[in-house]
N, C-alpha and C positions, 0 to 999 in steps of 0.2 A: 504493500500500500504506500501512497506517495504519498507525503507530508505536507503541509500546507508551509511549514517556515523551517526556513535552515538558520542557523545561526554563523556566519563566516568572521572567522578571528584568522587574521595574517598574525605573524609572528615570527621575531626573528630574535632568539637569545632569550628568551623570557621564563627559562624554566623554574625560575624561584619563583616565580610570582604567578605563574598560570594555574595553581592550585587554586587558589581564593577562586577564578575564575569558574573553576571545575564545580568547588563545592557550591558557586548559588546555581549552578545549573542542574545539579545533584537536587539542589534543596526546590524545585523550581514545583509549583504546585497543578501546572500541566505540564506534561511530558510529550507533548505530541511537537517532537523537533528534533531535526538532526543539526551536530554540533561538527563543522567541519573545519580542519585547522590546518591552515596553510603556511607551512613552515618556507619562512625566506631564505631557507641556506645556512638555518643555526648550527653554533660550531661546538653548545652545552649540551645537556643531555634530553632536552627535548621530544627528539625521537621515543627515545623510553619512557619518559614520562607519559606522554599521550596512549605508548603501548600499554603501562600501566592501568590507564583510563581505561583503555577499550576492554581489557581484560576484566574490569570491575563490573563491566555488563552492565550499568544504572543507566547511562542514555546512547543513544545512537548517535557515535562518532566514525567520524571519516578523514584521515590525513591523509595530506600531500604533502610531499618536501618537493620544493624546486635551487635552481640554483639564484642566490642571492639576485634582487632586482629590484628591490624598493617594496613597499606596501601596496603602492598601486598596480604594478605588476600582479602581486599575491591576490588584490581581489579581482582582477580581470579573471585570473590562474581560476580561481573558486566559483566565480560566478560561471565558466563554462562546462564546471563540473555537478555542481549543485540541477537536482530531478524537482524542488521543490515550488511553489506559487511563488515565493517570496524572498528575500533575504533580507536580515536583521544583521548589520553589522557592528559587532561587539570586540574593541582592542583586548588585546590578551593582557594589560593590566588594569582592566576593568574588572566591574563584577556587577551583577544584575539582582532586582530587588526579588522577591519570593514567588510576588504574581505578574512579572513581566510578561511571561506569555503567555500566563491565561487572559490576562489585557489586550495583549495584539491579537489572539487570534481571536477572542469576542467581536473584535473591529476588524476583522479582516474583512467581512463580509462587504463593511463600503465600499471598501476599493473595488470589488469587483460588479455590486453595484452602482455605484457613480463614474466607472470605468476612470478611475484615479493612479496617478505615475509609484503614490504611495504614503505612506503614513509616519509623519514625524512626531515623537513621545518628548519628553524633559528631560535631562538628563543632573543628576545631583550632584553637590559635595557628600552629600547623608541624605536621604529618604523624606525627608524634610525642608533640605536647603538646596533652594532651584541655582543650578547654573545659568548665571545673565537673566535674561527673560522670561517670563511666562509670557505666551500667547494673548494677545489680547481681546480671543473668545475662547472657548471650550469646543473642540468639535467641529471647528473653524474649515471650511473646506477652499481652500484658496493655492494660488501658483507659489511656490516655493521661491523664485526670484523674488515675488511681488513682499515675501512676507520675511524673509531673509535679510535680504537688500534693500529692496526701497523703504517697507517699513523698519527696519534696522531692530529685529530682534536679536540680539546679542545671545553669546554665549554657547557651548557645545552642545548639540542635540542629540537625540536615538534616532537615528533612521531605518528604515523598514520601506524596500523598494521592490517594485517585479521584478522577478528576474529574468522573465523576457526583455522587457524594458532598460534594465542594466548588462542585457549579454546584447543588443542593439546599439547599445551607446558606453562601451568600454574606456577605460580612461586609456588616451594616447601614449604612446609608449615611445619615448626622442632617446634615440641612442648616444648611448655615453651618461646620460641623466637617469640616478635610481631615485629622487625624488617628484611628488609630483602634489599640489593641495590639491584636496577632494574639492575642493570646491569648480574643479576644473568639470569632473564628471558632474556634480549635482547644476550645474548652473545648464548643462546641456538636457540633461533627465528632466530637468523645467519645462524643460521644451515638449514631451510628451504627456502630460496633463498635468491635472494639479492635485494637489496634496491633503490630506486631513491631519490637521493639527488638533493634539490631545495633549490637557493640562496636567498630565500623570508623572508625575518622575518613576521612572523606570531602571533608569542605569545611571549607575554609582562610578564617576571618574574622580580618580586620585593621579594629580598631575605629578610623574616621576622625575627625580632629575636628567634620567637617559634616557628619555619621553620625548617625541618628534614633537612635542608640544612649546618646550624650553629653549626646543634649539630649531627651531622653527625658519626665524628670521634667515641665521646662514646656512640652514639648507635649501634654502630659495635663491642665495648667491648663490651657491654652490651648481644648482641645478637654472638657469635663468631663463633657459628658454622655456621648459614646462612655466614657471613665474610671469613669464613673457604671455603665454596662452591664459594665464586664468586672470590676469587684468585684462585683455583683449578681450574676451570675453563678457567684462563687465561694462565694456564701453560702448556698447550698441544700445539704442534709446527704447529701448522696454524697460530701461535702469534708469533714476531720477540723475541730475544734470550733478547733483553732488556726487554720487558714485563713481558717474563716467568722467568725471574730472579726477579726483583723487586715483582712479587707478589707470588712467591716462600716464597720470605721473609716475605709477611703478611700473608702469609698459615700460614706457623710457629709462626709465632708471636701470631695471634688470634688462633689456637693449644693451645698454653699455658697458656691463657687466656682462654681457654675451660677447661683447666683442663685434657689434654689430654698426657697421657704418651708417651714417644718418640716414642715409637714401632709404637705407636697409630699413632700420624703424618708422619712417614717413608712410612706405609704400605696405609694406605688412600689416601695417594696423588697422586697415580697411575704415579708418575716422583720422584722416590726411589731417583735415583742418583744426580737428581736435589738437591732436599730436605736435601740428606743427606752432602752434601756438603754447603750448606748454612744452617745449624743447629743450631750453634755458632751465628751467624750471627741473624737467625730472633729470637734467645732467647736473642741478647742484647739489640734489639727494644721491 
């Protein structure tokens, strides 16, 4: 029988900490979901650990090991592996509240209903204390750009997307670059319908210090042309005029951090006159 939700954890080194992960999915008070873990070329014990899990028989796990390539690589990797309606994607130093997926899959039925790209939840410091934002309704059915962005709800969410929908529109993969922000794939998933926002905290993030969260900034130097696409991205007018200006700015900026001659950044950003007006501007950043 196929499963209505997969739960997809990339991971790469995290075998200290992927227990926590294990026991709320252990502790989880529906079981109708497979937990599949896509190992990015971890070099701890990982392997065993998961072997561990699967041996314990309490939920249905599925690994993959690949060879090192970022996180976004890993969920491309899972989502064309994953049988199930949906994916919940969950970092392996997270950990999830008791009734997370008895919550999503209560509500799954919208999305297929209202023929929706997918369902974004709250995400905590503790069960209690919302990361950034709550939504500014309950049950909110609206475009993920529109509610993200233009309304500027702040802060890290739980996402829960089709997984046809996400094997349709995979995150780009630039060689030589193993980073990539999600926000690269969610801002194009936009594009395929819109979303039901739910005022639930669901999933528990403790920001680690070897956390793509902390070191964020220089792995966008590091990686600029993926950085390059996900301001680009933001600069086309379905986004308010403050948006596509501020990430106008980081177009250009990670442009020049690519290594990218001016022509080069004028004529790829598909917003010339944008671009060429704030030039000065994202070369002093």
């Amino acid at each position: 029988m196929t499963t209505t939700l997969t739960i997809l954890t990339p991971t790469y080194n995290r075998a200290y900490i992927l227990p926590k992960l294990y026991a709320s999915l252990v502790e989880q008070t529906n079981k109708h979901f497979d937990w599949m873990v896509v190992d990015d070329g971890s070099t701890d014990n990982t392997e065993q650990l998961i072997s561990e899990f699967i041996a314990d028989g309490k939920i249905n796990i599925v690994y993959i090991k690949q060879k090192n390539g970022g996180k976004h690589r890993a969920l491309n990797t899972g989502a064309q592996s994953i049988n199930s309606d949906y994916i919940f994607i969950v970092d392996s130093d997270d950990y999830l509240t008791n009734d997370a997926i008895d919550i999503i899959l209560e509500n799954s039925h919208y999305l297929k209903e209202k023929n929706l790209m997918g369902m974004t939840l709250l995400r905590g410091y503790a069960p209690d204390k919302v990361i950034g934002e709550k939504y500014p309704e309950d049950f909110m059915i609206k475009n993920f750009n529109q509610v993200r962005y233009n309304m500027g709800i702040k802060g890290d969410k739980a996402e829960v997307v089709s997984t046809k929908i996400f094997r349709e529109t995979p995150f780009p993969e630039i060689p030589g670059e193993r980073f990539m922000s999600e926000g690269v794939a969610w801002k194009q998933l936009a594009h395929k319908g819109d979303s039901l926002f739910i005022n639930k905290i669901v999933y528990i993030t403790e920001y680690l210090e070897d956390g793509l969260t902390h070191s964020g900034r220089l792995l966008l130097i590091k990686n600029p042309l993926g950085a390059m696409l996900n301001a680009k991205l933001a600069m086309t007018k379905e986004f308010s005029f403050k948006i596509r200006e501020k990430n106008s700015l980081l177009y250009i900026a990670y442009g020049f951090f690519a290594k990218k001659k001016v022509r080069e950044i004028i004529t790829e950003s598909g917003q010339r006159k944008l671009v060429r007006v704030n030039l000065l501007f994202g070369w002093m950043i």
